[in-house]
C-alpha positions as CSV (number, residue, x, y, z in Angstrom):
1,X,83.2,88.3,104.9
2,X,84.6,88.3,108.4
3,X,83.8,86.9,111.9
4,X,84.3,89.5,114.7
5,X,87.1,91.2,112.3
6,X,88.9,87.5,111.4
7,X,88.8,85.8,107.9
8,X,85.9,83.2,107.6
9,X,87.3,80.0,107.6
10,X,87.0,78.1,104.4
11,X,83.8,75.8,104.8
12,X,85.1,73.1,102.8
13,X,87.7,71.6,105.8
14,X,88.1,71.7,109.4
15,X,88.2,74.8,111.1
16,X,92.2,75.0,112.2
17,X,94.3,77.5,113.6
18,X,92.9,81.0,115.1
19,X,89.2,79.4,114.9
20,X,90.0,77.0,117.8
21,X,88.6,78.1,121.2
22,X,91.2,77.8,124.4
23,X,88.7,77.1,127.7
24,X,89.5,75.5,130.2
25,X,92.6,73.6,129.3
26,X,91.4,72.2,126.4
27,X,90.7,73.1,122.5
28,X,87.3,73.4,121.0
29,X,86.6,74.2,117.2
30,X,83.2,76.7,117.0
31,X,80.9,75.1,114.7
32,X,77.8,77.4,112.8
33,X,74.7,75.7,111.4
34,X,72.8,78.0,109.0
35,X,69.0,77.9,109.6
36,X,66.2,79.6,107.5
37,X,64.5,82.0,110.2
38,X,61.6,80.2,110.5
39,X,63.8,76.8,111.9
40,X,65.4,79.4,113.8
41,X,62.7,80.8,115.5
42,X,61.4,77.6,116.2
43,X,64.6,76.1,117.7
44,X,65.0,79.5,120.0
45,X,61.4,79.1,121.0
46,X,61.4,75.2,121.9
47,X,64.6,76.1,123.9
48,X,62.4,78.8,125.7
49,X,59.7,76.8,126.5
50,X,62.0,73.6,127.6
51,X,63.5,76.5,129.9
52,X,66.8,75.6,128.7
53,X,69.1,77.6,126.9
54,X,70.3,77.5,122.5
55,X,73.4,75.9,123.2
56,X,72.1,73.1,126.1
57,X,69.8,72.3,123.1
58,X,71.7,72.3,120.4
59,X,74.4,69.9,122.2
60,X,71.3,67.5,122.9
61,X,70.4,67.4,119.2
62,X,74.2,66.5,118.6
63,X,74.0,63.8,120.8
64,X,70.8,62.6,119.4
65,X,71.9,62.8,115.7
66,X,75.0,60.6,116.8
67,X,73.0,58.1,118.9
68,X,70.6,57.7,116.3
69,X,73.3,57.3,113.8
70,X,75.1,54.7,116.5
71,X,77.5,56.6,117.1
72,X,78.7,56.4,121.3
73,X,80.6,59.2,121.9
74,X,79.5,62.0,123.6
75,X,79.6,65.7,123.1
76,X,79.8,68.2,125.0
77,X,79.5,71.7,125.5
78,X,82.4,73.9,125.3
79,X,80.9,76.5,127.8
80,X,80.3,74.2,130.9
């Protein structure tokens, strides 16, 4: 299976070489969660009514999960 015509990294370890992201001056590694539709849907539509967009969202639930988790460092979005 490929990714816009590159091999799918192996799951199993860290993303490495052509799957990091230059922007900006620094490096970012893409990450994909697989939902069933249904969670999917549901995620795209709270983003819609919170009038912000998928990826604003999903960085906020990455921050959550770590805060909850006590975790202090931030994330951030690769796109800002």
């Amino acid at each position: 299976m490929s990714i816009s015509g590159a091999q799918q990294p192996d799951l199993g370890r860290p993303c490495a070489g052509p799957f990091l992201l230059h922007r900006r001056g620094a490096f970012f590694e893409p990450s994909a969660t697989v939902l069933a539709a249904s969670g999917w849907k549901a995620f795209r539509q709270l983003a819609f009514d919170l009038d912000i967009s998928v990826q604003d969202l999903g960085v906020e639930a990455f921050n959550d999960v770590m805060a909850k988790h006590g975790r202090k460092q931030k994330i951030e979005s690769a796109w800002d």
